[in-house]
N, CA, C and O atoms as a Tinker XYZ file with bonds, in Angstrom:
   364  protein
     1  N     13.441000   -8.262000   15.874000    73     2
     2  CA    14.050000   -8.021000   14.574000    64     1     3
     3  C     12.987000   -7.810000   13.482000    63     2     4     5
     4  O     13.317000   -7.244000   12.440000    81     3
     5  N     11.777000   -8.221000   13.663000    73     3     6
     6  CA    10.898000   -8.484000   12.662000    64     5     7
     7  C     10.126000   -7.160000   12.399000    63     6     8     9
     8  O      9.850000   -6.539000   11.373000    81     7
     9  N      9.772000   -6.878000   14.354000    73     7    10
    10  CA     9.512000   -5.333000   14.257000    64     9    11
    11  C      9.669000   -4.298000   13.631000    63    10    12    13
    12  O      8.997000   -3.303000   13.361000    81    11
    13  N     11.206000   -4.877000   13.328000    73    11    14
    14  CA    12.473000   -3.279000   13.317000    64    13    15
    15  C     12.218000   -3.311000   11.960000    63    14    16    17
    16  O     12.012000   -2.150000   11.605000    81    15
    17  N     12.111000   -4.255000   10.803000    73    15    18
    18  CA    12.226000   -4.664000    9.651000    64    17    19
    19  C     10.610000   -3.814000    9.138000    63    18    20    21
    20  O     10.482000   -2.803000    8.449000    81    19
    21  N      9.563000   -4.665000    9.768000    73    19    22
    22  CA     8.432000   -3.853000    9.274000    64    21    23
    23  C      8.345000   -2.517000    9.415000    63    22    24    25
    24  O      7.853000   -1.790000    8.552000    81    23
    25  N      9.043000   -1.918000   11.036000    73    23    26
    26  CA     9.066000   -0.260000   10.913000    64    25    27
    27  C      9.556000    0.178000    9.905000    63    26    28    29
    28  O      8.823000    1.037000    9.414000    81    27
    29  N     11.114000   -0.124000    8.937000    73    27    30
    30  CA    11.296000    0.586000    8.697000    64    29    31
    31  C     11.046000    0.763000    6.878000    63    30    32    33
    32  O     11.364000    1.636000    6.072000    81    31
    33  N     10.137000   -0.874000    6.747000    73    31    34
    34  CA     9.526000   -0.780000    5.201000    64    33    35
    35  C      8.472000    0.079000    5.463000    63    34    36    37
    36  O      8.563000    1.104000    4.787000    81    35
    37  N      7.356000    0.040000    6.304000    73    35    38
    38  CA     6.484000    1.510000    6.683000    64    37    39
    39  C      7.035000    2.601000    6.695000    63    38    40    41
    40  O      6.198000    3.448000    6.383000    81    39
    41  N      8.246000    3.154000    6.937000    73    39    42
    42  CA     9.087000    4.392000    7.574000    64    41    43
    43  C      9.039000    4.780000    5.817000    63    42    44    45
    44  O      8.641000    5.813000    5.278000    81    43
    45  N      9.687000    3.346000    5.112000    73    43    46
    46  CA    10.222000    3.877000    3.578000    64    45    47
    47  C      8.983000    4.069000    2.640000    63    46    48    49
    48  O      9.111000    4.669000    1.572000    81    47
    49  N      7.626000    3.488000    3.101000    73    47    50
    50  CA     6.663000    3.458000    2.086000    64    49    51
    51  C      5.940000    4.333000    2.308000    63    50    52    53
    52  O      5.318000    4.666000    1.299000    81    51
    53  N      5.616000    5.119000    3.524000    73    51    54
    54  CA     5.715000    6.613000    4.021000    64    53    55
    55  C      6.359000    7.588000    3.298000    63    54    56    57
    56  O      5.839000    8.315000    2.451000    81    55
    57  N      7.398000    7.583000    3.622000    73    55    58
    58  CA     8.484000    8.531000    2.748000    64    57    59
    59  C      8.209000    8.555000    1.020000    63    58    60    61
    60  O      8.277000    9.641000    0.444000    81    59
    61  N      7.902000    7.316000    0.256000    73    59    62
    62  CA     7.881000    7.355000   -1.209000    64    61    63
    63  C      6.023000    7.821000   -1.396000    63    62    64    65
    64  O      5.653000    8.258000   -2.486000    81    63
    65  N      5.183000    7.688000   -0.434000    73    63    66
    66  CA     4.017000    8.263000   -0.336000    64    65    67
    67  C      4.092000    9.699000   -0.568000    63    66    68    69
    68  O      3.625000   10.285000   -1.545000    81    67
    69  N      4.898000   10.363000    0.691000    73    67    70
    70  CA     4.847000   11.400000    0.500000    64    69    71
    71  C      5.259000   12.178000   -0.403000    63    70    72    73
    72  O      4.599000   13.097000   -0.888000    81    71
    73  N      7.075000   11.682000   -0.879000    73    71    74
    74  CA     7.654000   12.548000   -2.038000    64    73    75
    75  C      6.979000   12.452000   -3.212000    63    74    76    77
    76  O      7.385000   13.276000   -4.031000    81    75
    77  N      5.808000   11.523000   -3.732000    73    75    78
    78  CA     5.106000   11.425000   -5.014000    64    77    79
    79  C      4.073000   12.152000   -5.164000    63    78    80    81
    80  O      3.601000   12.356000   -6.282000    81    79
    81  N      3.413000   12.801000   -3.744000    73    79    82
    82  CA     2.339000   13.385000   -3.700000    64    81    83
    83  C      2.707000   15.009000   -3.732000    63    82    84    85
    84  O      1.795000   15.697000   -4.190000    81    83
    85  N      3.526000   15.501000   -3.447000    73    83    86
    86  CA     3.973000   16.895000   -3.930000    64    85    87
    87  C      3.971000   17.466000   -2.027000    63    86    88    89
    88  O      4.863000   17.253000   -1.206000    81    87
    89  N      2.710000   18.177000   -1.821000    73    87    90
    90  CA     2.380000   19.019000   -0.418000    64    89    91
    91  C      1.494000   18.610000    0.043000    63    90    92    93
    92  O      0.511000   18.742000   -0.686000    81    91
    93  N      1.210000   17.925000    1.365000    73    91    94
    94  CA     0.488000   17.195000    1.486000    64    93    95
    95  C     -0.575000   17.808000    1.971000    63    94    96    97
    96  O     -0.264000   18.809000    2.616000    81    95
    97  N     -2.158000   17.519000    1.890000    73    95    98
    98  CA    -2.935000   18.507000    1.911000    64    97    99
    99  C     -3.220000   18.793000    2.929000    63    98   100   101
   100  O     -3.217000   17.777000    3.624000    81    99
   101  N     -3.665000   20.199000    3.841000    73    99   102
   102  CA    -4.180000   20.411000    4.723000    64   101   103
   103  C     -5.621000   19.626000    5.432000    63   102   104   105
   104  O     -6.676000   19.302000    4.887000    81   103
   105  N     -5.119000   19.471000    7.013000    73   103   106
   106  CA    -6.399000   18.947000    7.062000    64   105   107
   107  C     -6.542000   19.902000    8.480000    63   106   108   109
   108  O     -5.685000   20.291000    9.273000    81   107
   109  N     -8.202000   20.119000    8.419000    73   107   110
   110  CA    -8.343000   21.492000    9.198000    64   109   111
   111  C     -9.865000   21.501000    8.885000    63   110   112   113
   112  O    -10.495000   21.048000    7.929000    81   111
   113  N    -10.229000   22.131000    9.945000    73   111   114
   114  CA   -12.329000   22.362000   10.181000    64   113   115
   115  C    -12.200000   22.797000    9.029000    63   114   116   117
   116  O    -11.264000   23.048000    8.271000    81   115
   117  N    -13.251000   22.847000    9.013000    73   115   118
   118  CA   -14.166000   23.807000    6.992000    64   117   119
   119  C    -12.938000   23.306000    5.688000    63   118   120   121
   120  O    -12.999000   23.985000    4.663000    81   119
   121  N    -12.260000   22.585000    5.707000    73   119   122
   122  CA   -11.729000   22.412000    4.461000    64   121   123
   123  C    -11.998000   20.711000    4.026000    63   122   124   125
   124  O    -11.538000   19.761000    4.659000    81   123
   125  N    -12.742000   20.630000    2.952000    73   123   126
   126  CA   -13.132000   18.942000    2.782000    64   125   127
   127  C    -11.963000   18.241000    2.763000    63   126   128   129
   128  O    -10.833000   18.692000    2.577000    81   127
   129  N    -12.364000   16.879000    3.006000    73   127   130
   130  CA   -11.335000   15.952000    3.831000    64   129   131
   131  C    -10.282000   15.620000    2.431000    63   130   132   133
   132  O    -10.354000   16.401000    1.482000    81   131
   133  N     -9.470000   14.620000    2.372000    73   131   134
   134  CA    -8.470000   14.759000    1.558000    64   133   135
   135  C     -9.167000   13.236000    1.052000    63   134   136   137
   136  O     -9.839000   12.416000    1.677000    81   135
   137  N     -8.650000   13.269000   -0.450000    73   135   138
   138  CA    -9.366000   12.106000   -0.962000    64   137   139
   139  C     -8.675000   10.760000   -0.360000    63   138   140   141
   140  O     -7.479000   10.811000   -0.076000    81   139
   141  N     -9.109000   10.047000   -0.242000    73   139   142
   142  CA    -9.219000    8.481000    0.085000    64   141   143
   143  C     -9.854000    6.865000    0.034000    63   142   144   145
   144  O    -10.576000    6.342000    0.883000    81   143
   145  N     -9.476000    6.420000   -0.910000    73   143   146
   146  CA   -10.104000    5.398000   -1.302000    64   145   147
   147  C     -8.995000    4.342000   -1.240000    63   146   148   149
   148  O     -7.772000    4.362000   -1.385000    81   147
   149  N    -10.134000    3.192000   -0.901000    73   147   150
   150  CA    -9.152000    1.960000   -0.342000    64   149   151
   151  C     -9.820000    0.617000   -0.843000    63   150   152   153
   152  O    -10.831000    1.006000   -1.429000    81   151
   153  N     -9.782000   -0.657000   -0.910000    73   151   154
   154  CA   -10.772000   -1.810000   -0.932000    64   153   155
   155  C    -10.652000   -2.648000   -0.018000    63   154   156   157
   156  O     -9.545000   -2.917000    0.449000    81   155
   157  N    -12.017000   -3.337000    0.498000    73   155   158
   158  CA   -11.877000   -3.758000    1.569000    64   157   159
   159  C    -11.412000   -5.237000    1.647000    63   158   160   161
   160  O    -10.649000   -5.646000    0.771000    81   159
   161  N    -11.816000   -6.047000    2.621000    73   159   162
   162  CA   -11.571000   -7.600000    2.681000    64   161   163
   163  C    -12.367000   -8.618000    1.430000    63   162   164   165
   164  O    -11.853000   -9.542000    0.800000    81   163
   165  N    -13.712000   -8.113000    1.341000    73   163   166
   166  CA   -14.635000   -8.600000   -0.029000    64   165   167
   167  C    -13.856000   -7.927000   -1.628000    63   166   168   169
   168  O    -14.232000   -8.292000   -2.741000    81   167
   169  N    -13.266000   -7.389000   -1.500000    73   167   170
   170  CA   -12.730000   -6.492000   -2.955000    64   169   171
   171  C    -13.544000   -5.141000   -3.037000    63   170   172   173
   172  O    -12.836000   -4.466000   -3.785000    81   171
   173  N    -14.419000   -4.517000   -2.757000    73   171   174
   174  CA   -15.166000   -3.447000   -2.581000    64   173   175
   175  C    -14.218000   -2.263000   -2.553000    63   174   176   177
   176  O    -13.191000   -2.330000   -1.879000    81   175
   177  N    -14.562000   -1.035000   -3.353000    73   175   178
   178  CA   -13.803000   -0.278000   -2.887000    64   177   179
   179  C    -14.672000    1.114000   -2.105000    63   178   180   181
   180  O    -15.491000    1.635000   -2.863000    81   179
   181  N    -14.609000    1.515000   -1.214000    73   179   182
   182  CA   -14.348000    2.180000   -0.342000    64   181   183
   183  C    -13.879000    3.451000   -0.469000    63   182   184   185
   184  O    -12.688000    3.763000   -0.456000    81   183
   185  N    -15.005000    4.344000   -0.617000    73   183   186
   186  CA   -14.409000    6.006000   -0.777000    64   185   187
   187  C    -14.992000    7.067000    0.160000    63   186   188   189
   188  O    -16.179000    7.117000    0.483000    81   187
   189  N    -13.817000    8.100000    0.654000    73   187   190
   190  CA   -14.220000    9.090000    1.574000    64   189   191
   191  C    -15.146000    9.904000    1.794000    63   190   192   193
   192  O    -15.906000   10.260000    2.694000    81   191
   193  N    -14.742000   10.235000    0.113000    73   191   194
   194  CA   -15.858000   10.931000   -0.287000    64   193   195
   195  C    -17.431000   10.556000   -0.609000    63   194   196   197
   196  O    -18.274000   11.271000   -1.151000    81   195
   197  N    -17.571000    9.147000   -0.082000    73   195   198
   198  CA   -18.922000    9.213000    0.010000    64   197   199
   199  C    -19.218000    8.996000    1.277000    63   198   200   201
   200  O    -20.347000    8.506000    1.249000    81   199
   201  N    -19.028000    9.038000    1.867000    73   199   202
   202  CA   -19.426000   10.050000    3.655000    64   201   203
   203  C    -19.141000   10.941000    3.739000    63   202   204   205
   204  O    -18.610000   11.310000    4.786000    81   203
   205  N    -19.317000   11.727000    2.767000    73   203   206
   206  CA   -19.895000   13.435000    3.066000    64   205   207
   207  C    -20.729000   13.720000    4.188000    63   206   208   209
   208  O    -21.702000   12.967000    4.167000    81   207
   209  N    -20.743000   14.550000    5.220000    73   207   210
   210  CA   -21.909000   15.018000    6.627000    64   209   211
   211  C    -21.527000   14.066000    7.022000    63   210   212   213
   212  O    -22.098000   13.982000    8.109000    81   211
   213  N    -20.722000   12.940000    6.877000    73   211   214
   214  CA   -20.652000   12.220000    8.270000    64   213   215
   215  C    -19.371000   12.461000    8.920000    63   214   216   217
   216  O    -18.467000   13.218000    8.567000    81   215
   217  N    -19.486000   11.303000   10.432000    73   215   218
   218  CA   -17.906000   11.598000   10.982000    64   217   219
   219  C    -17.463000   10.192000   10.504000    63   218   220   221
   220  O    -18.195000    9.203000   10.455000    81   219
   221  N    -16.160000   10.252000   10.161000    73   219   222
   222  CA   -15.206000    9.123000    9.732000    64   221   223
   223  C    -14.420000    9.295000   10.497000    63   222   224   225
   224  O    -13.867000   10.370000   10.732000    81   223
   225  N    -14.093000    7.496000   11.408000    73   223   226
   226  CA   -12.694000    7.777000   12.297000    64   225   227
   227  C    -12.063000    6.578000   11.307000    63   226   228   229
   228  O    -12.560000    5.457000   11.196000    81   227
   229  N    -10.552000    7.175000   10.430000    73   227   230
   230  CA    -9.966000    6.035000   10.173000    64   229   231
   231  C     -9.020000    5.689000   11.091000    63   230   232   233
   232  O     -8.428000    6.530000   11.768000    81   231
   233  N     -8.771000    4.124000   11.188000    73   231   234
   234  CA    -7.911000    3.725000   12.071000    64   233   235
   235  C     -7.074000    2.750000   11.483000    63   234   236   237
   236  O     -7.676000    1.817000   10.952000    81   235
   237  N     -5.613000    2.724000   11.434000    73   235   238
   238  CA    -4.731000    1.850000   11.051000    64   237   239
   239  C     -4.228000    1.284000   11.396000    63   238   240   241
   240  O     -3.261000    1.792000   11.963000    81   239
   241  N     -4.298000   -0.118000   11.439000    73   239   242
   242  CA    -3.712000   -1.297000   12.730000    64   241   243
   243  C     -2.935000   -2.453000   12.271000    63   242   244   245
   244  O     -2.500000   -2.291000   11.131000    81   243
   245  N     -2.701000   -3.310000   12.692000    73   243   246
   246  CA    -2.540000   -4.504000   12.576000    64   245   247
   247  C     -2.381000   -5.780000   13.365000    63   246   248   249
   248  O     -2.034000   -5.797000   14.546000    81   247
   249  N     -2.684000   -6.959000   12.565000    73   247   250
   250  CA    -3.104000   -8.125000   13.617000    64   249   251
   251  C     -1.995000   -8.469000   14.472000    63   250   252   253
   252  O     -2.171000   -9.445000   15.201000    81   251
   253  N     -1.003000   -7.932000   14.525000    73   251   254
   254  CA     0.248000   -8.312000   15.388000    64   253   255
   255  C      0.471000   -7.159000   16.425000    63   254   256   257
   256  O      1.381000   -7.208000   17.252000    81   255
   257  N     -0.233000   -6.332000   16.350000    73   255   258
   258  CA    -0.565000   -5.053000   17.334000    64   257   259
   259  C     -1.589000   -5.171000   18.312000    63   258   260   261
   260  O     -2.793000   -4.977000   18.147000    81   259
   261  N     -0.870000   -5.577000   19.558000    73   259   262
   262  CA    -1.521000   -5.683000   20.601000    64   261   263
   263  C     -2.654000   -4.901000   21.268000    63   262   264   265
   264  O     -3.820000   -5.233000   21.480000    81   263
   265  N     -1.864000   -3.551000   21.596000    73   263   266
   266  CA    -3.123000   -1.918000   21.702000    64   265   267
   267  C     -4.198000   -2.008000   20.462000    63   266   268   269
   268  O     -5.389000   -1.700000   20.511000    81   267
   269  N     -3.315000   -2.614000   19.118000    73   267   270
   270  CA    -4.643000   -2.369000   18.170000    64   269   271
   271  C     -6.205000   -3.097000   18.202000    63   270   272   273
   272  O     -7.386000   -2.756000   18.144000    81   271
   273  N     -5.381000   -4.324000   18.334000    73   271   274
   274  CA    -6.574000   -5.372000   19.052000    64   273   275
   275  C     -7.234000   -5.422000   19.827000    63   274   276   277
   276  O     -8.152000   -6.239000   19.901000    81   275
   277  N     -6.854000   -4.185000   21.004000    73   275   278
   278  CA    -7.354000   -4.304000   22.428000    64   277   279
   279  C     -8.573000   -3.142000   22.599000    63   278   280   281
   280  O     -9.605000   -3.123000   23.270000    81   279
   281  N     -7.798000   -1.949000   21.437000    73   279   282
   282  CA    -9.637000   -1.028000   21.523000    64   281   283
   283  C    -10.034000   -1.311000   20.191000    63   282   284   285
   284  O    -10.606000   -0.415000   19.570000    81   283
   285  N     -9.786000   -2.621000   19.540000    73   283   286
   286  CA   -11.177000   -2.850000   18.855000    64   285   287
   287  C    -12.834000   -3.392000   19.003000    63   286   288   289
   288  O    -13.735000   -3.356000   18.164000    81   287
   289  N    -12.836000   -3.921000   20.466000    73   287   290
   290  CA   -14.436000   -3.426000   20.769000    64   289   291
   291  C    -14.864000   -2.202000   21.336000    63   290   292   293
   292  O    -15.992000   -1.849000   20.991000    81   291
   293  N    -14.180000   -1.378000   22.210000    73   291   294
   294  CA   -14.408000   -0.102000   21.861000    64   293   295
   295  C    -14.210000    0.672000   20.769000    63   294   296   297
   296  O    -14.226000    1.896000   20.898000    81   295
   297  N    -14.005000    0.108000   19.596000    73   295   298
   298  CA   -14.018000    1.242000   18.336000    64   297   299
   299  C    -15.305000    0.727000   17.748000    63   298   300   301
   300  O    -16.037000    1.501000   17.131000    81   299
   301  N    -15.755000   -1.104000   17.981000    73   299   302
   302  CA   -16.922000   -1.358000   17.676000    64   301   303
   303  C    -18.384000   -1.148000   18.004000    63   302   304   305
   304  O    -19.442000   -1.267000   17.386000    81   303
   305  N    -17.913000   -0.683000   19.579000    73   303   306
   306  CA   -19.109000   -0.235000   20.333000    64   305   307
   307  C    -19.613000    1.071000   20.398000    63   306   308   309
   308  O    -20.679000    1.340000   20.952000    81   307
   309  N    -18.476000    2.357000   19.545000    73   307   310
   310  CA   -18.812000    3.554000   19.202000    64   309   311
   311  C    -19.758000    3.363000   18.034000    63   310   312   313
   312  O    -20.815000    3.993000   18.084000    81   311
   313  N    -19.507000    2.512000   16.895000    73   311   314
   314  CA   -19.757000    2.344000   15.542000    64   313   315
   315  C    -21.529000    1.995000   16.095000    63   314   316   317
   316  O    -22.488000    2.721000   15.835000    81   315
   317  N    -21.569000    0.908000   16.768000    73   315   318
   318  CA   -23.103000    0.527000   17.113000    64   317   319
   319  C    -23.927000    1.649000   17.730000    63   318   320   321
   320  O    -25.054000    1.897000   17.301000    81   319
   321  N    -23.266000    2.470000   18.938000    73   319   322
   322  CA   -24.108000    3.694000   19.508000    64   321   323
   323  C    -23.789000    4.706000   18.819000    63   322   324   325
   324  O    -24.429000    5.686000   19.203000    81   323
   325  N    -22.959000    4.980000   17.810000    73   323   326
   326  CA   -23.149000    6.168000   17.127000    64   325   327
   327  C    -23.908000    6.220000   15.615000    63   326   328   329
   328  O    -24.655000    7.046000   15.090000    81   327
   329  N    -23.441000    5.149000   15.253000    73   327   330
   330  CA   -23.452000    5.016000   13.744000    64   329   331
   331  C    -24.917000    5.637000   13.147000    63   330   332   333
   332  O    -25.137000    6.670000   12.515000    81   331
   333  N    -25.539000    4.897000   13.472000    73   331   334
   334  CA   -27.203000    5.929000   13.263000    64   333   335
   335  C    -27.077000    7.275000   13.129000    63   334   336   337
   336  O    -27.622000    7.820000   12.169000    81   335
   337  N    -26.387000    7.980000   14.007000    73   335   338
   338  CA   -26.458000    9.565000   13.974000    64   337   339
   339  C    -25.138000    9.877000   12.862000    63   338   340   341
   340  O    -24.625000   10.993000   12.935000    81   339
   341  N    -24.695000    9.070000   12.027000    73   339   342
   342  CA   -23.652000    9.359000   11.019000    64   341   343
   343  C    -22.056000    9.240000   12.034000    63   342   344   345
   344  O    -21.098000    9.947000   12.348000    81   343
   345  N    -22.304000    8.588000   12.131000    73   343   346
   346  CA   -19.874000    8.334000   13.213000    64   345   347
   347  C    -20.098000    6.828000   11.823000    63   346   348   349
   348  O    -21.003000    6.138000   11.355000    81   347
   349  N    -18.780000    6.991000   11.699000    73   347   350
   350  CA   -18.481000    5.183000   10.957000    64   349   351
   351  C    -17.068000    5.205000   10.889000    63   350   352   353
   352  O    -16.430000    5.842000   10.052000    81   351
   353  N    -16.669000    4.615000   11.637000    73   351   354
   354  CA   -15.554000    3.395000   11.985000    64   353   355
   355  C    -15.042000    2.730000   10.921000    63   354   356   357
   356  O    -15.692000    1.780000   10.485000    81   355
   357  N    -13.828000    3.080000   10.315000    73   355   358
   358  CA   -13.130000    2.286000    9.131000    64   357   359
   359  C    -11.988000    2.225000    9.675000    63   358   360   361
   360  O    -11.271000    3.216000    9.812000    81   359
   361  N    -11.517000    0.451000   10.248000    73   359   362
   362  CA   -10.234000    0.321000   10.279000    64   361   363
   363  C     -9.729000   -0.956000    9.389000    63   362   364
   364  O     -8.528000   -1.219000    9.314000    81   363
């Protein structure tokens, strides 16, 4: 029941995301990424646009999400062997 409840406040906070934002922007090779800024666990905020040339994988999870929990040391162990060459891991 709790599931069904959180799907469908995500389903609705989705939906009021989108209708406020007009068309949502293309995302596609050669066109810069769509803005995104967030703050983290310290209060920091966190913007897309300053990883320009790099790769950004965002990932959206949560602690009651089993699969989410389960490739988070493989999302940590990309971040360690890639990160040097510009990959960074924001979930």
């Amino acid at each position: 029941m709790v599931q069904k409840v959180t799907m469908l406040i995500a389903a609705g906070c989705i939906a009021l995301l989108l209708a406020g934002c007009g068309e949502p922007p293309i995302a596609a090779v050669g066109n810069p990424a769509p803005v995104f800024d967030t703050v983290d666990m310290e209060g920091n905020v966190w913007s897309l646009s300053k990883q320009r040339g790099q790769v950004v994988f965002l990932n959206f999870w949560a602690t009651w999400c089993a699969p989410c929990r389960e490739e988070m040391p493989m999302l940590m162990e990309l971040q360690r062997e890639y990160g040097a060459e510009g990959f960074q891991v924001l979930g």
